[in-house]
N, CA, C and O atoms as CSV, one atom per row, in Angstrom:
chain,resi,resn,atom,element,x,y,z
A,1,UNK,N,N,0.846,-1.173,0.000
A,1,UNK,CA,C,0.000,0.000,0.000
A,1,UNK,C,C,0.881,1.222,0.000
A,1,UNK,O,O,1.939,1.092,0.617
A,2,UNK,N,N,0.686,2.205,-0.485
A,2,UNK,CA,C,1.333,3.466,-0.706
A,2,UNK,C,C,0.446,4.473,-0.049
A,2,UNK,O,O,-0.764,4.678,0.051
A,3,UNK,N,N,1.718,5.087,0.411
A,3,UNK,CA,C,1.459,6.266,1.557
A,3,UNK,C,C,1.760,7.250,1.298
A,3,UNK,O,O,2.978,7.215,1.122
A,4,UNK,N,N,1.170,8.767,1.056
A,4,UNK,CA,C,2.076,10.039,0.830
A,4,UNK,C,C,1.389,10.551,2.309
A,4,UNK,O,O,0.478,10.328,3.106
A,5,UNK,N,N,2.432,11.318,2.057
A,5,UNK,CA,C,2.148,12.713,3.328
A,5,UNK,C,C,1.660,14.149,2.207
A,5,UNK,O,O,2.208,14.716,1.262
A,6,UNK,N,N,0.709,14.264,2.735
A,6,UNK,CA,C,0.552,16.147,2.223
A,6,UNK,C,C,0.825,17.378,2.867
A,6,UNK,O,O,1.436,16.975,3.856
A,7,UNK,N,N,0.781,18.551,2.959
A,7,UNK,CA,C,1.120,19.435,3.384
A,7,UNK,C,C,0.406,19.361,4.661
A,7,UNK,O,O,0.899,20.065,5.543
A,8,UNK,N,N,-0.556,18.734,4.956
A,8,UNK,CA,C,-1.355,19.347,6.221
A,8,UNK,C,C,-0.675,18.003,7.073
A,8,UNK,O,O,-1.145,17.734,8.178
A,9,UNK,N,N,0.139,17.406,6.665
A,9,UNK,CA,C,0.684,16.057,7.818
A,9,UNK,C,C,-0.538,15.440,7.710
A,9,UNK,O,O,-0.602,15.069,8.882
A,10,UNK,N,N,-1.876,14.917,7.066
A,10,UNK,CA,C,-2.509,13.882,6.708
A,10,UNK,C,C,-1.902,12.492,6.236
A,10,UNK,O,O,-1.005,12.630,5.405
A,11,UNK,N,N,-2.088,11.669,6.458
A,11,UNK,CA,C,-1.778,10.239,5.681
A,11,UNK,C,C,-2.894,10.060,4.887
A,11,UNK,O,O,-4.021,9.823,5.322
A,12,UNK,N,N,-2.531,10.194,3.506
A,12,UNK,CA,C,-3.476,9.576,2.720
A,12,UNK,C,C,-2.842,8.416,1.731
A,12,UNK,O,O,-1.652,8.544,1.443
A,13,UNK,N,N,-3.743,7.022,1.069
A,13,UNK,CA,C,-3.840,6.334,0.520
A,13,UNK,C,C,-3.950,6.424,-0.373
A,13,UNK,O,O,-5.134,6.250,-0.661
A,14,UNK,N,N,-2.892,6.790,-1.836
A,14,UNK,CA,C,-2.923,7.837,-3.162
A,14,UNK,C,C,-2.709,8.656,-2.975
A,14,UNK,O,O,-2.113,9.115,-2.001
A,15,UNK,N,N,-3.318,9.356,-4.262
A,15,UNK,CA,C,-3.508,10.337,-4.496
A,15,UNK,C,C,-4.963,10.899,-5.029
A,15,UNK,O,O,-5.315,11.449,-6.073
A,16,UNK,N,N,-5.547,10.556,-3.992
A,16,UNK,CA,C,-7.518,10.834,-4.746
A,16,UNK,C,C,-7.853,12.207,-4.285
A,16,UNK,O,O,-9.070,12.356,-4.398
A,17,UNK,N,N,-7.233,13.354,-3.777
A,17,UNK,CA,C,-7.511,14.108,-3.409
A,17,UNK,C,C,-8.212,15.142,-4.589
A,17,UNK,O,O,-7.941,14.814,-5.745
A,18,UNK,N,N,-9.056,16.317,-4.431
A,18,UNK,CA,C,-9.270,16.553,-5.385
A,18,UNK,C,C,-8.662,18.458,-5.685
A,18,UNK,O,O,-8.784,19.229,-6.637
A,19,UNK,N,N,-8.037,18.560,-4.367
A,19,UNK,CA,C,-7.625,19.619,-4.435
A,19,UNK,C,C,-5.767,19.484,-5.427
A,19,UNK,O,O,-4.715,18.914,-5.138
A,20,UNK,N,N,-6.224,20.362,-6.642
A,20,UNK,CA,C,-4.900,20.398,-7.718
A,20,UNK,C,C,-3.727,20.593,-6.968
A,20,UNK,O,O,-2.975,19.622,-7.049
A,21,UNK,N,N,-3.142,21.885,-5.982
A,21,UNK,CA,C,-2.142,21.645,-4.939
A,21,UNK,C,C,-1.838,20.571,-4.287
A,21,UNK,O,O,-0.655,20.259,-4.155
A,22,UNK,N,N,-2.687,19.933,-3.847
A,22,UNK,CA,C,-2.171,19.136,-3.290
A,22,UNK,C,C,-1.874,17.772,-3.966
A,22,UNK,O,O,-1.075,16.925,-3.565
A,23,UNK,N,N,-2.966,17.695,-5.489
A,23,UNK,CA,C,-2.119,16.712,-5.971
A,23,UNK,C,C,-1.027,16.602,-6.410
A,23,UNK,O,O,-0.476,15.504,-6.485
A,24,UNK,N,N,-0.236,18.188,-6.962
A,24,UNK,CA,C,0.712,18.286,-7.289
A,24,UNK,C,C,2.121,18.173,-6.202
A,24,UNK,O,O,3.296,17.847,-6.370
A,25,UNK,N,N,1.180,18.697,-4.845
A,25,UNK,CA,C,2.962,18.508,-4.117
A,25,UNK,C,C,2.803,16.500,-3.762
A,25,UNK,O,O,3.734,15.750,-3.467
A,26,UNK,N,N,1.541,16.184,-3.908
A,26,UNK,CA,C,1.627,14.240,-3.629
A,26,UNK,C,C,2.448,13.809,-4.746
A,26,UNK,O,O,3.164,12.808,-4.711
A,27,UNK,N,N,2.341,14.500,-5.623
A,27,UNK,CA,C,3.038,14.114,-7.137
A,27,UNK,C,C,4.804,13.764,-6.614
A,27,UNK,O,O,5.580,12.810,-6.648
A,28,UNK,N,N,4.799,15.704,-5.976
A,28,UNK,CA,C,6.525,15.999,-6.119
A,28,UNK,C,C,7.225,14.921,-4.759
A,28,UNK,O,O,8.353,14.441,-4.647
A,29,UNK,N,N,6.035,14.827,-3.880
A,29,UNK,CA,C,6.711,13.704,-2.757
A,29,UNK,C,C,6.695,12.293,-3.510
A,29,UNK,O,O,7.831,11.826,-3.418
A,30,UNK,N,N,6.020,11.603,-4.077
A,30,UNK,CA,C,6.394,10.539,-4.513
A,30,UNK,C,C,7.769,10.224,-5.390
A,30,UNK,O,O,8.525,9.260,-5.269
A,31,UNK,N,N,7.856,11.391,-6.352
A,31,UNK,CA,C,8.973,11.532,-7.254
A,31,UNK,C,C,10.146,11.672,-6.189
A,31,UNK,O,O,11.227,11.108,-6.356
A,32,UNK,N,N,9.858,12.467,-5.077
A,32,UNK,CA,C,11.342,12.848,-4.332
A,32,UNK,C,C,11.399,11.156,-3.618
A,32,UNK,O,O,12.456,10.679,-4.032
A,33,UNK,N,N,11.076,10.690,-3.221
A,33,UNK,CA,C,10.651,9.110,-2.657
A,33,UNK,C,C,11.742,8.871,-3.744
A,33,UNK,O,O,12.930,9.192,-3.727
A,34,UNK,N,N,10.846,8.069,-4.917
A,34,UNK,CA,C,11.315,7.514,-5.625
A,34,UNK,C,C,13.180,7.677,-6.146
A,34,UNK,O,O,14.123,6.903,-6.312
A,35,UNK,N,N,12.944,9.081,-6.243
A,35,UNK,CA,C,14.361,9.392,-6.125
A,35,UNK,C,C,15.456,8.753,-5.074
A,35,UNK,O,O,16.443,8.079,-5.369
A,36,UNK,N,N,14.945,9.209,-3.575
A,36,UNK,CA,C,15.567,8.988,-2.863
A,36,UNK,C,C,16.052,7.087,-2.926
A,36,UNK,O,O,17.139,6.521,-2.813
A,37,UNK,N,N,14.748,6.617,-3.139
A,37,UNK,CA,C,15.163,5.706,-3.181
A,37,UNK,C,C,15.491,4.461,-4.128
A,37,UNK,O,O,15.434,3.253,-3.898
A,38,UNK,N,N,15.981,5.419,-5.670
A,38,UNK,CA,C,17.005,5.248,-6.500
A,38,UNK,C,C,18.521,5.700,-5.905
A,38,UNK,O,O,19.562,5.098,-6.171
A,39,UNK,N,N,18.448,6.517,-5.313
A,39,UNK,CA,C,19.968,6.790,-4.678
A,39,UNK,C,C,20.454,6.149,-4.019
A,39,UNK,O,O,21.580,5.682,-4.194
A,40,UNK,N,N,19.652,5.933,-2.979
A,40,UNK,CA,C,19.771,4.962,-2.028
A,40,UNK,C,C,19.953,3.622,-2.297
A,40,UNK,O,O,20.849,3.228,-1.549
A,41,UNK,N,N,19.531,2.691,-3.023
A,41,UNK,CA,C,19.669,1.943,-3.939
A,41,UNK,C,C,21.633,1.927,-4.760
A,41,UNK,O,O,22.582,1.181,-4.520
A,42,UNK,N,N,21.553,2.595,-5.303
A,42,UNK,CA,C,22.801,2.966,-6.076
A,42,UNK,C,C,24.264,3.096,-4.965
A,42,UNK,O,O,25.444,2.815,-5.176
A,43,UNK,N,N,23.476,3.718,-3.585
A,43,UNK,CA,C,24.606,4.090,-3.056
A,43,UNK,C,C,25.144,2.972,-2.403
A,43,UNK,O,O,26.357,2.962,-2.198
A,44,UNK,N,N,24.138,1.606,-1.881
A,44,UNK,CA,C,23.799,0.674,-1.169
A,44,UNK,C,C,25.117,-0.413,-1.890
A,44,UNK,O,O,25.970,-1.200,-1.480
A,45,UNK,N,N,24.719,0.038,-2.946
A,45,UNK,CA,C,24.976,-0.990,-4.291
A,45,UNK,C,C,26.793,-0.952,-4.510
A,45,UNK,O,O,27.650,-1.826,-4.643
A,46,UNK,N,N,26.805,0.601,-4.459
A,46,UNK,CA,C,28.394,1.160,-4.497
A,46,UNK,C,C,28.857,0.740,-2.918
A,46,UNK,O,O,30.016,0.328,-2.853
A,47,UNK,N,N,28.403,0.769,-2.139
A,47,UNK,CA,C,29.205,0.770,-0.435
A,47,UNK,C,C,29.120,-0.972,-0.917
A,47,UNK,O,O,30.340,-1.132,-0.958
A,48,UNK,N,N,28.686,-2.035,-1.212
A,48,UNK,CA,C,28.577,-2.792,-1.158
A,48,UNK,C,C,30.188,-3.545,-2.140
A,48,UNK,O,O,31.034,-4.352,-1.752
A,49,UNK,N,N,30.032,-2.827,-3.457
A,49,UNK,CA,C,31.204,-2.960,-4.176
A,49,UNK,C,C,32.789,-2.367,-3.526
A,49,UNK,O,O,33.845,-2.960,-3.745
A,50,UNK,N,N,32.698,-1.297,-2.836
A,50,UNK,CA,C,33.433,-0.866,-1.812
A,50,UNK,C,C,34.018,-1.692,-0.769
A,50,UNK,O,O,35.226,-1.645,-0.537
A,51,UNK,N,N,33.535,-2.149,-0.380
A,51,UNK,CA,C,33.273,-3.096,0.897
A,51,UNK,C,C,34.483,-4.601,0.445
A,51,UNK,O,O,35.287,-5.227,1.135
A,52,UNK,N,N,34.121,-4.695,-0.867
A,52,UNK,CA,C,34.268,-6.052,-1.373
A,52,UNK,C,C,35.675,-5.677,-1.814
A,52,UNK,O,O,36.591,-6.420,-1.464
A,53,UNK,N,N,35.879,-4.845,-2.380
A,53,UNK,CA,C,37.376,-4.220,-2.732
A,53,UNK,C,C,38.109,-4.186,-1.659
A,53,UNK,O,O,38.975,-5.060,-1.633
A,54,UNK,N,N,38.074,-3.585,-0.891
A,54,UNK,CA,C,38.438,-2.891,0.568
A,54,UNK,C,C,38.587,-4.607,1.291
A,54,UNK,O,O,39.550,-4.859,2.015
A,55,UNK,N,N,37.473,-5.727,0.970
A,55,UNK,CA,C,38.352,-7.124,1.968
A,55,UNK,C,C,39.058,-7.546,1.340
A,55,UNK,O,O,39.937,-8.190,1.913
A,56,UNK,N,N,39.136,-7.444,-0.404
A,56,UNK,CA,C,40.086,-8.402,-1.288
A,56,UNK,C,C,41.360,-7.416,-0.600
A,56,UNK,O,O,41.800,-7.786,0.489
A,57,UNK,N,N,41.874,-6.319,-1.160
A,57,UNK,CA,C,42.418,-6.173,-0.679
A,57,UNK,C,C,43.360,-6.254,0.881
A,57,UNK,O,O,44.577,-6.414,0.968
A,58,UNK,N,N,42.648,-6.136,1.701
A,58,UNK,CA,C,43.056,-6.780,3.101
A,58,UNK,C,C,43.666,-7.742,3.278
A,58,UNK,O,O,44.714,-8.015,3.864
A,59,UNK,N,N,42.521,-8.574,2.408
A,59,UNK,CA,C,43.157,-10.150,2.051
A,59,UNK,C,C,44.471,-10.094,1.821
A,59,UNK,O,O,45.293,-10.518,2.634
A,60,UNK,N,N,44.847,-9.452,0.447
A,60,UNK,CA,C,45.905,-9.317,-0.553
A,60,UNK,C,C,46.852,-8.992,0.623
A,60,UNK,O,O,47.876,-9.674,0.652
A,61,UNK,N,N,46.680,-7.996,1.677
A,61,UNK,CA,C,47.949,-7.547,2.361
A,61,UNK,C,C,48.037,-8.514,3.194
A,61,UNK,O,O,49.189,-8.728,3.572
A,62,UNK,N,N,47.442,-9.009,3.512
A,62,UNK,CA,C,47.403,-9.948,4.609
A,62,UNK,C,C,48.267,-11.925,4.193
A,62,UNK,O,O,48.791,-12.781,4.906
A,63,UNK,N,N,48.073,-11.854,3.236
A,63,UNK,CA,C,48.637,-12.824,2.083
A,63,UNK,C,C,50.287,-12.382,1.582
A,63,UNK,O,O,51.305,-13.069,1.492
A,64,UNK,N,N,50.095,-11.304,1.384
A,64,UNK,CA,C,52.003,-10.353,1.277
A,64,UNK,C,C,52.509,-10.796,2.690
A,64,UNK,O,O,53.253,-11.771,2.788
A,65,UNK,N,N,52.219,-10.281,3.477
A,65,UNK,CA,C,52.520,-10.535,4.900
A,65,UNK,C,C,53.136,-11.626,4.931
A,65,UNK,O,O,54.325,-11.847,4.701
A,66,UNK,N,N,51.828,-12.731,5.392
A,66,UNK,CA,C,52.568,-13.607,5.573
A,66,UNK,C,C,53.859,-14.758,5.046
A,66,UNK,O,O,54.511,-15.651,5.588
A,67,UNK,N,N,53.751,-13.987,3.335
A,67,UNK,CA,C,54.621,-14.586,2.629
A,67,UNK,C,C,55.825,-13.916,2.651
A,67,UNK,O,O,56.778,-14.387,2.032
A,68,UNK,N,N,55.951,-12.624,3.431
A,68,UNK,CA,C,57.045,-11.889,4.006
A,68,UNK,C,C,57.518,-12.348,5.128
A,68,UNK,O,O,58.717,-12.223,5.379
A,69,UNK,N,N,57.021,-12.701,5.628
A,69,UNK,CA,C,57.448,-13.625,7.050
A,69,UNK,C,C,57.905,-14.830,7.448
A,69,UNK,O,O,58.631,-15.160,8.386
A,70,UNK,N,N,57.296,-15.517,6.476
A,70,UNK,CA,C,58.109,-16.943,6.027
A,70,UNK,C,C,59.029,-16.801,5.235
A,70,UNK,O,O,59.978,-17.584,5.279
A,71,UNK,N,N,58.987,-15.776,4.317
A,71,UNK,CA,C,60.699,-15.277,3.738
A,71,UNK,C,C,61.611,-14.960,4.935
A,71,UNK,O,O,62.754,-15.386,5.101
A,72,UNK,N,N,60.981,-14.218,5.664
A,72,UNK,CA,C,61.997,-13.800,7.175
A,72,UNK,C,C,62.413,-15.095,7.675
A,72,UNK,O,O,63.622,-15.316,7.604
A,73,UNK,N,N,61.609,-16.078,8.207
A,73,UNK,CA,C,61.970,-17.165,9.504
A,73,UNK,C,C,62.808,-17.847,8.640
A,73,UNK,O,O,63.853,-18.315,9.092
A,74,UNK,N,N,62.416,-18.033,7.022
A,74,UNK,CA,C,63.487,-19.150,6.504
A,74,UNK,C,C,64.953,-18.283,6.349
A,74,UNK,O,O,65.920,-18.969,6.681
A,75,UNK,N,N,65.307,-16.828,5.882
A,75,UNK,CA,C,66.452,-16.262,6.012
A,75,UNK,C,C,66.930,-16.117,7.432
A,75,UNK,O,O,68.149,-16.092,7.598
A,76,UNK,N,N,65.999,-16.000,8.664
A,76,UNK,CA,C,67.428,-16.639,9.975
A,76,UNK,C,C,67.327,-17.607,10.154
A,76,UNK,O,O,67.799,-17.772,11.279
A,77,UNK,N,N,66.902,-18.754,9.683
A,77,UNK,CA,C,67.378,-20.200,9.705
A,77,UNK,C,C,68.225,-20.109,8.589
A,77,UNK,O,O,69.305,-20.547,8.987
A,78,UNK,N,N,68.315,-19.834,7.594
A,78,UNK,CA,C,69.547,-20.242,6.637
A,78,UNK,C,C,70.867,-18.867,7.002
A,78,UNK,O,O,71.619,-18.740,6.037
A,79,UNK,N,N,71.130,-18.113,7.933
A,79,UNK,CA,C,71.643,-17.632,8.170
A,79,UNK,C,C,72.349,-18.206,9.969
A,79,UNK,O,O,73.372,-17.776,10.502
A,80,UNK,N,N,71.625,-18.994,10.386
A,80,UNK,CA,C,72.293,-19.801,11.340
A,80,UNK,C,C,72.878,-20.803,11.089
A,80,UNK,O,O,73.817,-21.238,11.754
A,81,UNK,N,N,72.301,-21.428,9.868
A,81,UNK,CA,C,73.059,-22.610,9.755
A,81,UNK,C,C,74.059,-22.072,9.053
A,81,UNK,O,O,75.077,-22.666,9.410
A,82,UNK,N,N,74.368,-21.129,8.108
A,82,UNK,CA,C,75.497,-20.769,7.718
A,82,UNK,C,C,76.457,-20.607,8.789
A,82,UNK,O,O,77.478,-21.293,8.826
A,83,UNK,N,N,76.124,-19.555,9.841
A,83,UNK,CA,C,76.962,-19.303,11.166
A,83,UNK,C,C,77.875,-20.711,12.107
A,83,UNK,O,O,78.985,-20.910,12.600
A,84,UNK,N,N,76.313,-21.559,11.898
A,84,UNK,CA,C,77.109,-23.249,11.981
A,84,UNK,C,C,78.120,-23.812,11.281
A,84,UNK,O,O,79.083,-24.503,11.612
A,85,UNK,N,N,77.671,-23.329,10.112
A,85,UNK,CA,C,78.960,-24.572,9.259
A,85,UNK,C,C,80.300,-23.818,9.194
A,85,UNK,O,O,81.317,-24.510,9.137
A,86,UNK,N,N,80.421,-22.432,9.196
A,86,UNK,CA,C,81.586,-21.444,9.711
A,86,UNK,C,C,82.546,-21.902,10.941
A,86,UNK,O,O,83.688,-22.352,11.044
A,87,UNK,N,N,81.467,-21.547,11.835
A,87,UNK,CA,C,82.010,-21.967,13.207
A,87,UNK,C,C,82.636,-23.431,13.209
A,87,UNK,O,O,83.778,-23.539,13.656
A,88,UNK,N,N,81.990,-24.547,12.752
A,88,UNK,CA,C,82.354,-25.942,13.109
A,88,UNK,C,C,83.922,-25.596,11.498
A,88,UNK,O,O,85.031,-26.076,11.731
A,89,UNK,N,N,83.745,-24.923,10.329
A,89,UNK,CA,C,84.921,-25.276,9.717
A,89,UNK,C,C,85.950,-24.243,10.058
A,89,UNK,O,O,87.039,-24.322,9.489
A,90,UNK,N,N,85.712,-23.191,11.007
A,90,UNK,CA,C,87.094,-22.583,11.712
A,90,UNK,C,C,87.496,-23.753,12.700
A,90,UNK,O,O,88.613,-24.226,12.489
A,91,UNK,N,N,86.752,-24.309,13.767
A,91,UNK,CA,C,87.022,-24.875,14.490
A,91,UNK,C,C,88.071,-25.975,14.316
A,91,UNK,O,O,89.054,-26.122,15.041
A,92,UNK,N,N,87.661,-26.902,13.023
A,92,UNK,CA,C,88.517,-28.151,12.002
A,92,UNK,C,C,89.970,-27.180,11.707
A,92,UNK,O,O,91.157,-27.460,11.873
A,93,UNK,N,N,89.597,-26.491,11.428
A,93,UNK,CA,C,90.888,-25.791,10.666
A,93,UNK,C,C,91.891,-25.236,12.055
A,93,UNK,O,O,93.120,-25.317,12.063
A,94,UNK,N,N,91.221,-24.783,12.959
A,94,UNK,CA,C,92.016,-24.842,14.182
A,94,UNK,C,C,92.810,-25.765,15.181
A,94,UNK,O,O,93.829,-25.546,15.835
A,95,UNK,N,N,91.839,-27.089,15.056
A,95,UNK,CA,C,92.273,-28.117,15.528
A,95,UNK,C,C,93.791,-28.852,14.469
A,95,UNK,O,O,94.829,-29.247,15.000
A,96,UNK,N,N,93.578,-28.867,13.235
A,96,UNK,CA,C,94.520,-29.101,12.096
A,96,UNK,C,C,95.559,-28.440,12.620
A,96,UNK,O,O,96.457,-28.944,13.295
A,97,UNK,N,N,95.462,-27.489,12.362
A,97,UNK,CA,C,97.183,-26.416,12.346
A,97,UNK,C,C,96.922,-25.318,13.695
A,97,UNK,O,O,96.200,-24.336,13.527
A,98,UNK,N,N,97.414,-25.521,14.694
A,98,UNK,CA,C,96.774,-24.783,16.013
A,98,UNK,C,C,97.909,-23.901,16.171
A,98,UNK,O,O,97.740,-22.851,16.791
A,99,UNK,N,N,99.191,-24.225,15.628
A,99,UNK,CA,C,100.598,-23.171,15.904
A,99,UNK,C,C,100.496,-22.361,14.899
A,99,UNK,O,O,100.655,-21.158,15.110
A,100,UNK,N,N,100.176,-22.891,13.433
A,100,UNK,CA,C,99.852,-21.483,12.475
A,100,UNK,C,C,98.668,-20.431,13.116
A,100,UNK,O,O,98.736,-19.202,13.144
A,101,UNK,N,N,97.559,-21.300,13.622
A,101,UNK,CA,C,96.443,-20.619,13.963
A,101,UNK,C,C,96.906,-18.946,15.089
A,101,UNK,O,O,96.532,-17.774,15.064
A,102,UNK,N,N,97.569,-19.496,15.670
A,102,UNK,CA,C,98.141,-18.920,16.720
A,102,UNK,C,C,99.389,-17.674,16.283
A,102,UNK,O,O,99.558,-16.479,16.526
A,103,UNK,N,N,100.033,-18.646,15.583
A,103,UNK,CA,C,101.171,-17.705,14.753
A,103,UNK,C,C,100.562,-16.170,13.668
A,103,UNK,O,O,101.018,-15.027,13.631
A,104,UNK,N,N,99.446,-16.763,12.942
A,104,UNK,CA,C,99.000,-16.013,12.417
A,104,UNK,C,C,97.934,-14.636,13.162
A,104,UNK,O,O,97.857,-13.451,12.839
A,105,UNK,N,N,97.301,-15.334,14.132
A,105,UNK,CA,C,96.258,-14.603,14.928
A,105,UNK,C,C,97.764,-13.182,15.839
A,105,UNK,O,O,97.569,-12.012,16.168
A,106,UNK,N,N,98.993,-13.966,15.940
A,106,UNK,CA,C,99.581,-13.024,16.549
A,106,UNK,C,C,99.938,-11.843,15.547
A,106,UNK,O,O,99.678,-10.658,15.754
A,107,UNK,N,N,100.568,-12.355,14.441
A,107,UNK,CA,C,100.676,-11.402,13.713
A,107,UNK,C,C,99.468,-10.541,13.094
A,107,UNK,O,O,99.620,-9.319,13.073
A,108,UNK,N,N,98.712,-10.890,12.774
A,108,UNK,CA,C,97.334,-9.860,13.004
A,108,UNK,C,C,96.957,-9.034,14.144
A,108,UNK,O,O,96.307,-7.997,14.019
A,109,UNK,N,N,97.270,-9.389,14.992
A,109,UNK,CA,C,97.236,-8.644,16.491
A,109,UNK,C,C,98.756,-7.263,16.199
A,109,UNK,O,O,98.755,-6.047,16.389
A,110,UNK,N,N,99.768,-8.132,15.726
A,110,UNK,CA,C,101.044,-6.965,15.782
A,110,UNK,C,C,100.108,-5.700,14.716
A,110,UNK,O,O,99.569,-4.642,15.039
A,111,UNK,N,N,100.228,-6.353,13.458
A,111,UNK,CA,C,99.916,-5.326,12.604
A,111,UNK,C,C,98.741,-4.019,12.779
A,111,UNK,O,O,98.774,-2.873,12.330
A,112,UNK,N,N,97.657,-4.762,13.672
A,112,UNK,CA,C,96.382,-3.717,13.696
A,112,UNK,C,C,96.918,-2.995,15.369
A,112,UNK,O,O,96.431,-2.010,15.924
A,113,UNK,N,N,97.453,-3.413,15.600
A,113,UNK,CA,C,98.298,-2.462,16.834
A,113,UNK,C,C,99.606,-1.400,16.532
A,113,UNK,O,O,99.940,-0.477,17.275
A,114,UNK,N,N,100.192,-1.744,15.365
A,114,UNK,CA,C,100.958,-0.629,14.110
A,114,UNK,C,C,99.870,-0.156,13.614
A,114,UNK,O,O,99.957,1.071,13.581
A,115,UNK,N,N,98.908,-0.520,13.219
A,115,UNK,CA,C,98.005,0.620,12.240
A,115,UNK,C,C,97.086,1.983,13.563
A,115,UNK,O,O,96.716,3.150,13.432
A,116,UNK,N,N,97.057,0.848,14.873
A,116,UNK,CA,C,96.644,2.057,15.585
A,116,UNK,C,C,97.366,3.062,16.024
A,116,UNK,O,O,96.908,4.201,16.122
A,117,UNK,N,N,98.400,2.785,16.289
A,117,UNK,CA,C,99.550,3.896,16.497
A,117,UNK,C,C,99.315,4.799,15.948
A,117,UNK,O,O,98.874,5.595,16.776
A,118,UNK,N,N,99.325,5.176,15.117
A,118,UNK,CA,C,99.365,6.172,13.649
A,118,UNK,C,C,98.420,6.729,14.131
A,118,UNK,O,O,97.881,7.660,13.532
């Protein structure tokens, strides 16, 4: 059932009135109605497409993320185990030749103690 309002705040059922003013402003309220709620409609329609952009996206960052982060945890695990296999092949190489190790570590010690002088 359809409802206008007229100027006097009546509720009427149509438009059967027989006064011409007032059919004309029942006219301009239905049209503004209708309007409104073509806009409304449209705008409903756009916040809705909005909405849907705005989670893909989220998504999308949220998906970068975590594929940034598992890039992270696997680069300090492959950066420890590098630190491992360093450490354990200075260690071999120390145990091998322990008087060069020593011989050499001294002379590195002389030289950067001549370069501080200066």
């Amino acid at each position: 059932m359809e409802r206008t309002t007229t100027l006097g705040g009546n509720l009427t059922a149509g438009s059967n009135n027989t006064n011409p003013l007032s059919a004309k402003v029942d006219s301009a309220a239905q049209a503004a109605h209708q309007t409104t709620d073509k806009i409304a409609g449209q705008t409903t329609a756009q916040v809705d497409r909005s909405a849907e952009a705005v989670h893909r996206a989220v998504d999308s960052a949220a998906d970068t993320a975590l594929s940034a982060a598992e890039w992270a945890s696997t680069i300090a695990e492959q950066a420890k185990q590098a630190q491992t296999r360093l450490t354990e092949s200075a260690s071999a190489s120390i145990r091998a030749r322990p008087i060069t190790t020593v011989a050499g570590a001294l002379v590195v010690g002389y030289l950067l103690g001549r370069l501080a002088r200066r």
